[in-house]
PQR file of N, CA, C, O and H, with PARSE charges and radii, in Angstrom:
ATOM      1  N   UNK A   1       0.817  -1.187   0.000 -0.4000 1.5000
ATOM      2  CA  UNK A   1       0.000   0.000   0.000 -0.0000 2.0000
ATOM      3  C   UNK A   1       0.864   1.255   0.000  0.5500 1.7000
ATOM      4  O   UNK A   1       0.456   2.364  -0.345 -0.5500 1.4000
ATOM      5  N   UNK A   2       2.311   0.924   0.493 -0.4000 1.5000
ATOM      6  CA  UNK A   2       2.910   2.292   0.246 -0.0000 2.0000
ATOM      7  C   UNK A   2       3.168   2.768  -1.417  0.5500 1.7000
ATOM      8  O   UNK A   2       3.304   3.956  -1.712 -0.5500 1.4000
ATOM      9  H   UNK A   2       2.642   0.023   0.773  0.4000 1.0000
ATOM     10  N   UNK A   3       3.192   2.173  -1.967 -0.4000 1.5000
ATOM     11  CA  UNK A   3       3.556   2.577  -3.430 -0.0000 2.0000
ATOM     12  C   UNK A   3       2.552   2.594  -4.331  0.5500 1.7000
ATOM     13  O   UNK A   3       2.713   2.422  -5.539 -0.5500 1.4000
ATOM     14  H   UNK A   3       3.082   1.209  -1.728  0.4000 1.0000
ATOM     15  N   UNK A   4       1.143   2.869  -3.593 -0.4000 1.5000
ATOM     16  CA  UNK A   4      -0.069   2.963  -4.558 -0.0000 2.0000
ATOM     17  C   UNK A   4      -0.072   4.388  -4.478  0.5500 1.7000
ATOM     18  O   UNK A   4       0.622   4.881  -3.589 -0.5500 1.4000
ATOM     19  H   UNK A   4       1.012   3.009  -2.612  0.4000 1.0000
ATOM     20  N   UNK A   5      -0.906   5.376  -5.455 -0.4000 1.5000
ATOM     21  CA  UNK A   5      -1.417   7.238  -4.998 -0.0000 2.0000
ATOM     22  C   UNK A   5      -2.170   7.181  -4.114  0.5500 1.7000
ATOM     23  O   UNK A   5      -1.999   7.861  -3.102 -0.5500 1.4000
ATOM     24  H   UNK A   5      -1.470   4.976  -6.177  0.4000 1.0000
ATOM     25  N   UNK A   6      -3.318   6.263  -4.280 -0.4000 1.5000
ATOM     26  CA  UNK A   6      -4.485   6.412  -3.580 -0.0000 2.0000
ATOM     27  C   UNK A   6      -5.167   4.661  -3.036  0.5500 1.7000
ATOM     28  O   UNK A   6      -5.146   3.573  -3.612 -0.5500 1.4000
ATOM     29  H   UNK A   6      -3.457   5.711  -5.102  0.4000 1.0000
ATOM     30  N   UNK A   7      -5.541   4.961  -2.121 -0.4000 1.5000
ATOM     31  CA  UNK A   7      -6.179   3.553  -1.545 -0.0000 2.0000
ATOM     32  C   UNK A   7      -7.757   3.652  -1.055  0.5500 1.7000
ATOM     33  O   UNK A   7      -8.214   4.783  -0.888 -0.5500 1.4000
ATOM     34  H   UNK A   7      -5.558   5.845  -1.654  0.4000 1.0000
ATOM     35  N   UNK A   8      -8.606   2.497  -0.820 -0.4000 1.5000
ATOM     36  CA  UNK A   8      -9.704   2.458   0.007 -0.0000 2.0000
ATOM     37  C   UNK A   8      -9.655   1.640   0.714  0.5500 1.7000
ATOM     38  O   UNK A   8      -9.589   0.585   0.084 -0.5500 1.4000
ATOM     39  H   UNK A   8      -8.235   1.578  -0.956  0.4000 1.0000
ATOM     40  N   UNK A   9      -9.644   1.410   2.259 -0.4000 1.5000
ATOM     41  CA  UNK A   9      -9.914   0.341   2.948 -0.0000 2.0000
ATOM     42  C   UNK A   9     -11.733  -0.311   2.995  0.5500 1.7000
ATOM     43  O   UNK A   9     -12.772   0.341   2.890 -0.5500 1.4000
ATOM     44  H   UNK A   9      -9.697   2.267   2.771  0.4000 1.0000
ATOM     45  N   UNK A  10     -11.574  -1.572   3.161 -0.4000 1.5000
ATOM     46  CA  UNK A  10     -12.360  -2.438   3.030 -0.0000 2.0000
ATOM     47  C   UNK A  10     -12.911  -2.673   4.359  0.5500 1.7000
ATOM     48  O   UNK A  10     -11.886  -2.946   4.983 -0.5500 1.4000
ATOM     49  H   UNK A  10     -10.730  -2.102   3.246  0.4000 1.0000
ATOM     50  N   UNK A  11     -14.013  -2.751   5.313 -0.4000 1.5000
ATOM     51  CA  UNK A  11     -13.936  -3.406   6.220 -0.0000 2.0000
ATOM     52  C   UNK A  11     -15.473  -4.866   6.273  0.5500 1.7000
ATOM     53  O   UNK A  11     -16.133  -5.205   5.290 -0.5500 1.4000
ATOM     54  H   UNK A  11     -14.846  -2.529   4.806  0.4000 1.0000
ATOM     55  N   UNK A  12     -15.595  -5.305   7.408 -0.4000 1.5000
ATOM     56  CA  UNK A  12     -16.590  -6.354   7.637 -0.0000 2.0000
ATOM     57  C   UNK A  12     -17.704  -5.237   8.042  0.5500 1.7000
ATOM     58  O   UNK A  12     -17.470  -4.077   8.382 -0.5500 1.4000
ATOM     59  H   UNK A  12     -15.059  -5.030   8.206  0.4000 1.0000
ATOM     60  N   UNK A  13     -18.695  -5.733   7.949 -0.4000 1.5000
ATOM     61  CA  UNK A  13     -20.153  -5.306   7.964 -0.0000 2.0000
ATOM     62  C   UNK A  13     -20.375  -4.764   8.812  0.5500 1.7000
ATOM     63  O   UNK A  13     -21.193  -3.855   8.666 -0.5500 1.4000
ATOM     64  H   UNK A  13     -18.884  -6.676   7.674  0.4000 1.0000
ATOM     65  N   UNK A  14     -19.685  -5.036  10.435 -0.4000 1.5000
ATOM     66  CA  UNK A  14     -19.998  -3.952  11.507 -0.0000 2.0000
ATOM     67  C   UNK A  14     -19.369  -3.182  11.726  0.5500 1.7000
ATOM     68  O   UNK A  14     -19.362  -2.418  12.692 -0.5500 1.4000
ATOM     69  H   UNK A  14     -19.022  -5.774  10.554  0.4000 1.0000
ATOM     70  N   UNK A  15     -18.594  -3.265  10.684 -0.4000 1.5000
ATOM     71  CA  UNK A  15     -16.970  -2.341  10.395 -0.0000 2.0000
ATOM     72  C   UNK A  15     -15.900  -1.900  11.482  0.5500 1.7000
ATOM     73  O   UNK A  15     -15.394  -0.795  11.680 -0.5500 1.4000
ATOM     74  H   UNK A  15     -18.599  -3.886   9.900  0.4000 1.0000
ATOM     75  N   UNK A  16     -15.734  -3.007  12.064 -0.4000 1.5000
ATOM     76  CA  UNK A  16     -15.086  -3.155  13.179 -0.0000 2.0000
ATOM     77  C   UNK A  16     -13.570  -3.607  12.878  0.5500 1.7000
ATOM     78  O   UNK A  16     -12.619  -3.248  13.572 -0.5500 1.4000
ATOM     79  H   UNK A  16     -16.145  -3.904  11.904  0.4000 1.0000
ATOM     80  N   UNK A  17     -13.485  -4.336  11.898 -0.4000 1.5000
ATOM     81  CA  UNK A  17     -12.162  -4.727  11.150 -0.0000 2.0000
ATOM     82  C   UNK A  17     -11.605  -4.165   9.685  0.5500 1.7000
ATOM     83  O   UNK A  17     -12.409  -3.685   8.886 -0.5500 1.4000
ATOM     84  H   UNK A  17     -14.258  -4.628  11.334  0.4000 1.0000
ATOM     85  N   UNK A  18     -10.475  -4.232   9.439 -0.4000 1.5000
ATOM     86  CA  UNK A  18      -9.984  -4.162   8.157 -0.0000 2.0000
ATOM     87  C   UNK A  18     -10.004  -5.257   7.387  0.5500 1.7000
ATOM     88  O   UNK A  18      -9.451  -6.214   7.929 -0.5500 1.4000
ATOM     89  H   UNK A  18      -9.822  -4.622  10.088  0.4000 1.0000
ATOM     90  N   UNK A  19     -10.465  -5.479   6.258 -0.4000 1.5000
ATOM     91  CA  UNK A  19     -10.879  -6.794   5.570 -0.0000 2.0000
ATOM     92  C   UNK A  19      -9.621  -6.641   4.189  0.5500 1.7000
ATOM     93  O   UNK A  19      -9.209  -7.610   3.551 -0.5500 1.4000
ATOM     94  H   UNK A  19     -10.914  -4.702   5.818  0.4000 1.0000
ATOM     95  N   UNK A  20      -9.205  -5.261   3.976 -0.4000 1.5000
ATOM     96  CA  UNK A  20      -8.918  -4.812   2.165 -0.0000 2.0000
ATOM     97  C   UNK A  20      -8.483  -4.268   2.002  0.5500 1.7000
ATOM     98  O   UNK A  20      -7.599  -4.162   2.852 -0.5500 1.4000
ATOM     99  H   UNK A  20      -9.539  -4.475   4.495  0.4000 1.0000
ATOM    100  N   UNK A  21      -8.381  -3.135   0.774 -0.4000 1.5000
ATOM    101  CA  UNK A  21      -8.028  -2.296   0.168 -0.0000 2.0000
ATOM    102  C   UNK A  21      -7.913  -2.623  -1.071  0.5500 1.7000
ATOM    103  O   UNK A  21      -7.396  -3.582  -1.644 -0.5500 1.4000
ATOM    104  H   UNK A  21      -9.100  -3.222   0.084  0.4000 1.0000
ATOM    105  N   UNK A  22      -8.589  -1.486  -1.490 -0.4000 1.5000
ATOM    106  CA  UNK A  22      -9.041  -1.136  -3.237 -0.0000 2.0000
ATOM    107  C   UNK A  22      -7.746   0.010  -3.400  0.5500 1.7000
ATOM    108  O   UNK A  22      -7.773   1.206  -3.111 -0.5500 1.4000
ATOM    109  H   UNK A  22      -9.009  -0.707  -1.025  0.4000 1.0000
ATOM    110  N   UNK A  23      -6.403  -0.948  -4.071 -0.4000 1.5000
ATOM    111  CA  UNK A  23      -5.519   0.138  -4.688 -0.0000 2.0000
ATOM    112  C   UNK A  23      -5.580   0.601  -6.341  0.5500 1.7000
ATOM    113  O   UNK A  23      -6.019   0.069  -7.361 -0.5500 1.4000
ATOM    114  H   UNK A  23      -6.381  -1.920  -4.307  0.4000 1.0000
ATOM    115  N   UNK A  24      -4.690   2.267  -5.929 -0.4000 1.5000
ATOM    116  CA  UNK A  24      -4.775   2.699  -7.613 -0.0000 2.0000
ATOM    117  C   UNK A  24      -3.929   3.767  -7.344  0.5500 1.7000
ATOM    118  O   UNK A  24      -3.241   4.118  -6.385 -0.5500 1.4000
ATOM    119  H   UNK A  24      -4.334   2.698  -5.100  0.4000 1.0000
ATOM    120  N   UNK A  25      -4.233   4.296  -8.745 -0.4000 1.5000
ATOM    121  CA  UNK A  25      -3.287   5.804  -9.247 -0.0000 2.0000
ATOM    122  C   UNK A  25      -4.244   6.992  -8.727  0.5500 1.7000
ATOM    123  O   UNK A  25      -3.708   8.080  -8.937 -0.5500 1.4000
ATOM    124  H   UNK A  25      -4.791   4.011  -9.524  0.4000 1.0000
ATOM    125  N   UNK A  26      -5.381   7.088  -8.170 -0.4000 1.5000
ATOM    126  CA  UNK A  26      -6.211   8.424  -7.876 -0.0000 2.0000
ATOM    127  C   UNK A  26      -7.474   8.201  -8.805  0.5500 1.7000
ATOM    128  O   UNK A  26      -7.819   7.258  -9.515 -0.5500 1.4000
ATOM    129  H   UNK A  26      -5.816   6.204  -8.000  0.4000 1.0000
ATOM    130  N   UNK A  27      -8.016   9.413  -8.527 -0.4000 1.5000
ATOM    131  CA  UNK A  27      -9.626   8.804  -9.114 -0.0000 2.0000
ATOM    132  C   UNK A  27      -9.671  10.206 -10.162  0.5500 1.7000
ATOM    133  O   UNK A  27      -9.025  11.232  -9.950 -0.5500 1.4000
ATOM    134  H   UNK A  27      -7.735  10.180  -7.950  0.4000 1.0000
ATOM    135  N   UNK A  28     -10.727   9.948 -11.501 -0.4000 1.5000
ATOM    136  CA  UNK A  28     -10.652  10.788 -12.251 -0.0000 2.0000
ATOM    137  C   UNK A  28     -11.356  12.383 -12.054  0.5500 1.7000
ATOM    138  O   UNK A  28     -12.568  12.496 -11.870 -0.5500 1.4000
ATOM    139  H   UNK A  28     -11.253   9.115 -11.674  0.4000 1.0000
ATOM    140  N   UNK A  29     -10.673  13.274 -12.101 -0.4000 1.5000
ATOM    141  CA  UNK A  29     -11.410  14.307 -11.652 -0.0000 2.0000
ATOM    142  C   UNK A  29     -12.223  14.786 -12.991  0.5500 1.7000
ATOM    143  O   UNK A  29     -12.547  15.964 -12.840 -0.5500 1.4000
ATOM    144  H   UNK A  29      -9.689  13.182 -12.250  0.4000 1.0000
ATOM    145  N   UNK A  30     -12.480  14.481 -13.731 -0.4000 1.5000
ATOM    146  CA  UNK A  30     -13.139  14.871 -14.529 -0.0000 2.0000
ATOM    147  C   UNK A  30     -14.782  13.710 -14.467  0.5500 1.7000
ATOM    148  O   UNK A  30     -15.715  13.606 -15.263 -0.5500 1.4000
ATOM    149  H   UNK A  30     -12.217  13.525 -13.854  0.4000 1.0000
ATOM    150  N   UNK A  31     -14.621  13.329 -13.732 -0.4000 1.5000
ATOM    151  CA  UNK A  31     -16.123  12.166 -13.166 -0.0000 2.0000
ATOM    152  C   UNK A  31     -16.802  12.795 -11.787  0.5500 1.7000
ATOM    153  O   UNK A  31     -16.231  13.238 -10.791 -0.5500 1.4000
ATOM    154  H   UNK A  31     -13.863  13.413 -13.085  0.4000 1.0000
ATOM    155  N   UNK A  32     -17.873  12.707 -12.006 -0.4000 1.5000
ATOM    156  CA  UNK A  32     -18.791  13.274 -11.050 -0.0000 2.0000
ATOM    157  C   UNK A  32     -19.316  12.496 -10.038  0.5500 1.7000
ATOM    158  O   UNK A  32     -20.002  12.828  -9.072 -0.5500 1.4000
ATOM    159  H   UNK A  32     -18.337  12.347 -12.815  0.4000 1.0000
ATOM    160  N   UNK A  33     -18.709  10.913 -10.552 -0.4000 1.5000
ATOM    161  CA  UNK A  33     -18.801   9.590  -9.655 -0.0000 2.0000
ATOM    162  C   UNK A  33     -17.814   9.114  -8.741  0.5500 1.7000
ATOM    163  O   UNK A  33     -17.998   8.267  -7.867 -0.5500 1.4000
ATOM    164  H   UNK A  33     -18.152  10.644 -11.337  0.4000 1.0000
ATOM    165  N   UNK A  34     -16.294   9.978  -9.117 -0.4000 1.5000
ATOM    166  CA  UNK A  34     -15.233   9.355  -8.224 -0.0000 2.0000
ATOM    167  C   UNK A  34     -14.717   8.365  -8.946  0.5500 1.7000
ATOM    168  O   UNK A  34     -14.211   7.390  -8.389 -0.5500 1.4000
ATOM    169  H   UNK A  34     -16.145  10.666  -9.827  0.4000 1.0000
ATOM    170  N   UNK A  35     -14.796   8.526 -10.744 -0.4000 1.5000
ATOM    171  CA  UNK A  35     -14.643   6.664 -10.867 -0.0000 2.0000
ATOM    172  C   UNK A  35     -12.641   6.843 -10.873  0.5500 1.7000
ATOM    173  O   UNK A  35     -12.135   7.948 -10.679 -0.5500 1.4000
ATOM    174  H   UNK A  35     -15.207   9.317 -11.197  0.4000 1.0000
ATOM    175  N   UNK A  36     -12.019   5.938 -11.053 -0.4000 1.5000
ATOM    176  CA  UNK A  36     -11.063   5.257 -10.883 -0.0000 2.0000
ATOM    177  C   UNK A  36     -10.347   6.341 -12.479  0.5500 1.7000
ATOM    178  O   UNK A  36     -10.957   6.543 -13.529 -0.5500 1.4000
ATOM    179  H   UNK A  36     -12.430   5.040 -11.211  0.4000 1.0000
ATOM    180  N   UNK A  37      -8.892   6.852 -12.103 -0.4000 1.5000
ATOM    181  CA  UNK A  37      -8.461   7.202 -13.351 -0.0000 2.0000
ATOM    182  C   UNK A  37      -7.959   6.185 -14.132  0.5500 1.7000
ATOM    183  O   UNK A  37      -8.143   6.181 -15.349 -0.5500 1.4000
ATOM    184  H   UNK A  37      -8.396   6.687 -11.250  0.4000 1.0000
ATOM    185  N   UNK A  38      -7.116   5.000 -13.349 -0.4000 1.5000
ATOM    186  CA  UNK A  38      -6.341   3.737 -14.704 -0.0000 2.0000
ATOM    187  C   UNK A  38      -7.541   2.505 -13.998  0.5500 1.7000
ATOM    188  O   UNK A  38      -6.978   1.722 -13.232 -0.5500 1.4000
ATOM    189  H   UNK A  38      -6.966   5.003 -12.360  0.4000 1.0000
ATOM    190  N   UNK A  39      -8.881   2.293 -14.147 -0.4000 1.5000
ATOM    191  CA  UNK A  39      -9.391   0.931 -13.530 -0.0000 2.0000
ATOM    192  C   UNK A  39      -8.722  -0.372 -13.852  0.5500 1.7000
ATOM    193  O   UNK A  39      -8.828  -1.454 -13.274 -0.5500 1.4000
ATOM    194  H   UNK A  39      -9.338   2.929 -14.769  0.4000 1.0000
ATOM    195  N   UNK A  40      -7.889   0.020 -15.077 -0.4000 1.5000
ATOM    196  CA  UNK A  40      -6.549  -1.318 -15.482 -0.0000 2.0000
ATOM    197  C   UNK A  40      -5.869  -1.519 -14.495  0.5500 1.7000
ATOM    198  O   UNK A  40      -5.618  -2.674 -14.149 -0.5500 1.4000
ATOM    199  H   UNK A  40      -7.803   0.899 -15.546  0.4000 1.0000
ATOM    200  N   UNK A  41      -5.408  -0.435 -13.805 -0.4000 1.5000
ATOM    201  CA  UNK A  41      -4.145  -1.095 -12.781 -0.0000 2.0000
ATOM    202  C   UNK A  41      -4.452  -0.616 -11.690  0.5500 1.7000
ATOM    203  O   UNK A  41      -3.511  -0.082 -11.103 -0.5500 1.4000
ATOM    204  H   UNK A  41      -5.611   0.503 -14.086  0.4000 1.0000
ATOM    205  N   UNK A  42      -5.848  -0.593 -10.961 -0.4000 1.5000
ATOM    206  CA  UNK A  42      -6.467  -0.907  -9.832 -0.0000 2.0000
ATOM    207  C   UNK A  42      -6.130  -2.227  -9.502  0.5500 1.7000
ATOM    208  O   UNK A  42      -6.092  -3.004 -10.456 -0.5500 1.4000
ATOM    209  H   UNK A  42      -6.612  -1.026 -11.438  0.4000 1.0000
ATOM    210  N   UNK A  43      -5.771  -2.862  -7.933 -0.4000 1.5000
ATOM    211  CA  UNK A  43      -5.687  -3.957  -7.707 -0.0000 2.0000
ATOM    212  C   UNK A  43      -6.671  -3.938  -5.856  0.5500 1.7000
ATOM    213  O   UNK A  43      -6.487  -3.255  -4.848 -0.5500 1.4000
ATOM    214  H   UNK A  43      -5.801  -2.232  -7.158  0.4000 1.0000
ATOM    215  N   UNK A  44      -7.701  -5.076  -6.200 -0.4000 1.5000
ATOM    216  CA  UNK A  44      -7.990  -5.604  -5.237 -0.0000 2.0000
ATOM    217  C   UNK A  44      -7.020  -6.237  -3.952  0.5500 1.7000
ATOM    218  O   UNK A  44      -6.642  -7.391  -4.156 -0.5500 1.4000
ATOM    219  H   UNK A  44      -7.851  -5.631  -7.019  0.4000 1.0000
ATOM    220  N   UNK A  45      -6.592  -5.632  -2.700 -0.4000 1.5000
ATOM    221  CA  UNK A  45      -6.231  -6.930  -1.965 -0.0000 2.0000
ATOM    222  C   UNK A  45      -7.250  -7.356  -0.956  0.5500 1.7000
ATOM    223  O   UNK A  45      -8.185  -6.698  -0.498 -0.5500 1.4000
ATOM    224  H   UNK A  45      -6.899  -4.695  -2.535  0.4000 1.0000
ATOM    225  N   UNK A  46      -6.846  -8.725  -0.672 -0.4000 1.5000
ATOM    226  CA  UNK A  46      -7.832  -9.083   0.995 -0.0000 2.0000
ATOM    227  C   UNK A  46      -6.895  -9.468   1.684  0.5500 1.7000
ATOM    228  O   UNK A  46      -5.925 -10.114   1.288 -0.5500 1.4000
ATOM    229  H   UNK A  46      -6.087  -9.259  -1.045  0.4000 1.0000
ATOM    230  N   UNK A  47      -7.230  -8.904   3.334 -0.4000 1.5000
ATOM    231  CA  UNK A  47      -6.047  -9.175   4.229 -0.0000 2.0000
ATOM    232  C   UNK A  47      -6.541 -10.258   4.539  0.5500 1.7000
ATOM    233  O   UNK A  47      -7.689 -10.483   4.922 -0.5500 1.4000
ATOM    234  H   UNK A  47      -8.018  -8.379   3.655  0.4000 1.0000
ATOM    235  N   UNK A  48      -5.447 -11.167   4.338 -0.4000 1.5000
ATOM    236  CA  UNK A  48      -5.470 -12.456   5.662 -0.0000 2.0000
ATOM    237  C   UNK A  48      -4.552 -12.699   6.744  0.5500 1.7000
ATOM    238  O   UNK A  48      -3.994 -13.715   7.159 -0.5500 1.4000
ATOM    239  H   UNK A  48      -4.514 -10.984   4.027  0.4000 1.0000
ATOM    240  N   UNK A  49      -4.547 -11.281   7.148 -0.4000 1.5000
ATOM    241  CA  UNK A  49      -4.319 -11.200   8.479 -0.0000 2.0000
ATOM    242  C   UNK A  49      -4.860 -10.048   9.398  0.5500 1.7000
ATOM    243  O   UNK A  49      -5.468  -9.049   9.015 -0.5500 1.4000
ATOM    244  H   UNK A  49      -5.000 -10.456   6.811  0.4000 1.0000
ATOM    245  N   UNK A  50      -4.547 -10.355  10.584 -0.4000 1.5000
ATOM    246  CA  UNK A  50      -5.355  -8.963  11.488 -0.0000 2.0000
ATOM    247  C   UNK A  50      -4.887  -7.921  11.194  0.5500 1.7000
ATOM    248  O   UNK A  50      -3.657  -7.976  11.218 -0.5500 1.4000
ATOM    249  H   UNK A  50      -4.054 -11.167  10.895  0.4000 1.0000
ATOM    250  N   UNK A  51      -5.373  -6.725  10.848 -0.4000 1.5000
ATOM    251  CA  UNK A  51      -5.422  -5.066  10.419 -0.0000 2.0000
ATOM    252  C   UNK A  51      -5.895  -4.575  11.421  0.5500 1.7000
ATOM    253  O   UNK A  51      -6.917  -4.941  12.002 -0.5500 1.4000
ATOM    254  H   UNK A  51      -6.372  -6.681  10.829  0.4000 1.0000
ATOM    255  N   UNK A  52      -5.116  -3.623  11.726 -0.4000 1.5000
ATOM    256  CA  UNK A  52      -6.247  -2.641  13.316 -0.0000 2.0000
ATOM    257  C   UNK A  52      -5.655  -1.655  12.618  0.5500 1.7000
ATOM    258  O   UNK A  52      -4.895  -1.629  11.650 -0.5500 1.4000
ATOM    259  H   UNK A  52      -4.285  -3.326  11.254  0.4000 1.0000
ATOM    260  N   UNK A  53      -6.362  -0.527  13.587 -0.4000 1.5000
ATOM    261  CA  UNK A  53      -6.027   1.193  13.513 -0.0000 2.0000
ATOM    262  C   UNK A  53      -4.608   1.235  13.685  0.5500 1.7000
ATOM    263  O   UNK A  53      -3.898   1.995  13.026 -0.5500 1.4000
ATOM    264  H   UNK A  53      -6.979  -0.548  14.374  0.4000 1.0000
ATOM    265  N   UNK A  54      -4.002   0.137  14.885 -0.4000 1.5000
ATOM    266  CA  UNK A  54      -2.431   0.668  15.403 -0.0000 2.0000
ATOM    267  C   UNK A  54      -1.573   0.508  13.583  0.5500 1.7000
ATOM    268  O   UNK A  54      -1.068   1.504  13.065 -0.5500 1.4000
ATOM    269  H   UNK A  54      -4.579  -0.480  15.420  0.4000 1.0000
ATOM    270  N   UNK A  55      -1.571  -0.762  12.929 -0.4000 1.5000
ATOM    271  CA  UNK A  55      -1.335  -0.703  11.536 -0.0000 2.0000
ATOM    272  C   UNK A  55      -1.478   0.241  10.603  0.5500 1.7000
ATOM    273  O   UNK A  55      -0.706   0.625   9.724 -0.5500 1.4000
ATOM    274  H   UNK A  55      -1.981  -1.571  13.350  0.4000 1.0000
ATOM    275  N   UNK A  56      -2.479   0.544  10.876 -0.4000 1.5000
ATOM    276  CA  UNK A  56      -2.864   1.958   9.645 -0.0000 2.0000
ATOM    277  C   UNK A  56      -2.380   3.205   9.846  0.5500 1.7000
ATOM    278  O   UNK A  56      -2.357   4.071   8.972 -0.5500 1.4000
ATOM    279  H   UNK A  56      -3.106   0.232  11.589  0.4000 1.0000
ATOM    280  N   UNK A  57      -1.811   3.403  11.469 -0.4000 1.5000
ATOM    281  CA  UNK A  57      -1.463   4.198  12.011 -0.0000 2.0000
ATOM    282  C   UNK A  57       0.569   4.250  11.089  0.5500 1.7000
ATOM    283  O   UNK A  57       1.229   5.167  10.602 -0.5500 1.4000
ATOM    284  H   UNK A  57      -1.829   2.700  12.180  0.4000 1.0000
ATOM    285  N   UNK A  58       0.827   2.738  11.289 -0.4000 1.5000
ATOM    286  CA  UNK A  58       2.125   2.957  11.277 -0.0000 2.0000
ATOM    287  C   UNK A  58       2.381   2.831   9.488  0.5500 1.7000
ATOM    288  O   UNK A  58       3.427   3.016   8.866 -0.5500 1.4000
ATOM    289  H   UNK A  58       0.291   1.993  11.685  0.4000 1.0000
ATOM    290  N   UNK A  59       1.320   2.535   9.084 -0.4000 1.5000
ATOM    291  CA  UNK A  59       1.609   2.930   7.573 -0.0000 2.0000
ATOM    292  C   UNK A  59       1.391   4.235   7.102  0.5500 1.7000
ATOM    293  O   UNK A  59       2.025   4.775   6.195 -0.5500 1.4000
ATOM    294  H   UNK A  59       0.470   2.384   9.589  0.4000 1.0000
ATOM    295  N   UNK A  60       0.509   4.700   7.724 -0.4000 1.5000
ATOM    296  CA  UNK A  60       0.497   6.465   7.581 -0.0000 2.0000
ATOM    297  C   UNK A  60       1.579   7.157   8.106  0.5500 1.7000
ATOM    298  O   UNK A  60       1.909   8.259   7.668 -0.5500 1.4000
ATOM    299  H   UNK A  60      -0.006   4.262   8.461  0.4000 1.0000
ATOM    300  N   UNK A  61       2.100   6.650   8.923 -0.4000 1.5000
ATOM    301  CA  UNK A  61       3.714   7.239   9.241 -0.0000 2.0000
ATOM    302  C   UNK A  61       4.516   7.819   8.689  0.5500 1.7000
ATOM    303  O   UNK A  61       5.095   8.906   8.670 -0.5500 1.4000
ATOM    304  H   UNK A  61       1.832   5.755   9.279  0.4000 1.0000
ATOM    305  N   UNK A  62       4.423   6.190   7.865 -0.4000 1.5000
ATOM    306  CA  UNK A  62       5.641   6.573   6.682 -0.0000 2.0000
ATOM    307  C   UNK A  62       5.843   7.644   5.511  0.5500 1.7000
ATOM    308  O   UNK A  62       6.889   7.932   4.930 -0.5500 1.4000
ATOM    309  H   UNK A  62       3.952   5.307   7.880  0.4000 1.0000
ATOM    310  N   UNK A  63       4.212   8.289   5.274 -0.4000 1.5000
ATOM    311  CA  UNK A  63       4.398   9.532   4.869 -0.0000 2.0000
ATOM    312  C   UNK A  63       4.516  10.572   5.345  0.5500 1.7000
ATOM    313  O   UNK A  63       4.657  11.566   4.632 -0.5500 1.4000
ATOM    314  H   UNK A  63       3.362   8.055   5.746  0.4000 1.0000
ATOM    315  N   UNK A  64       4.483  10.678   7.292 -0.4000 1.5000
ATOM    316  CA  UNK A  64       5.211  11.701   7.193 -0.0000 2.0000
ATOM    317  C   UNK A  64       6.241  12.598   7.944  0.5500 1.7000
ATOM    318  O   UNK A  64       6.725  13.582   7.386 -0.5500 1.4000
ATOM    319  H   UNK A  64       4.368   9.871   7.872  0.4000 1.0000
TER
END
């Protein structure tokens, strides 16, 4: 996830966990939907492992 522009995390239904992330290059600003600028080299992941806030915390770090 560090070497994507832009990310979305994924979570479970009571959204209590991190399940994902929808990576890419940024979304098109010329769309009124948010859609995806390259949807080619968007990549789905699913974590199969535990994700918490303290994680997301220390990957946001690293930018800054």
């Amino acid at each position: 996830m560090l070497l994507y522009g832009d990310f979305c995390y994924r979570t479970d239904e009571e959204k209590t966990k991190y399940t994902g992330a929808l990576c890419g290059l940024g979304w098109d600003i010329s769309s009124d939907e948010g859609d995806s600028a390259y949807p080619d080299h968007d990549m789905e992941i699913t974590f199969d492992w535990s994700f918490d806030l303290h994680d997301l915390q220390l990957v946001s770090s690293v930018y800054i």
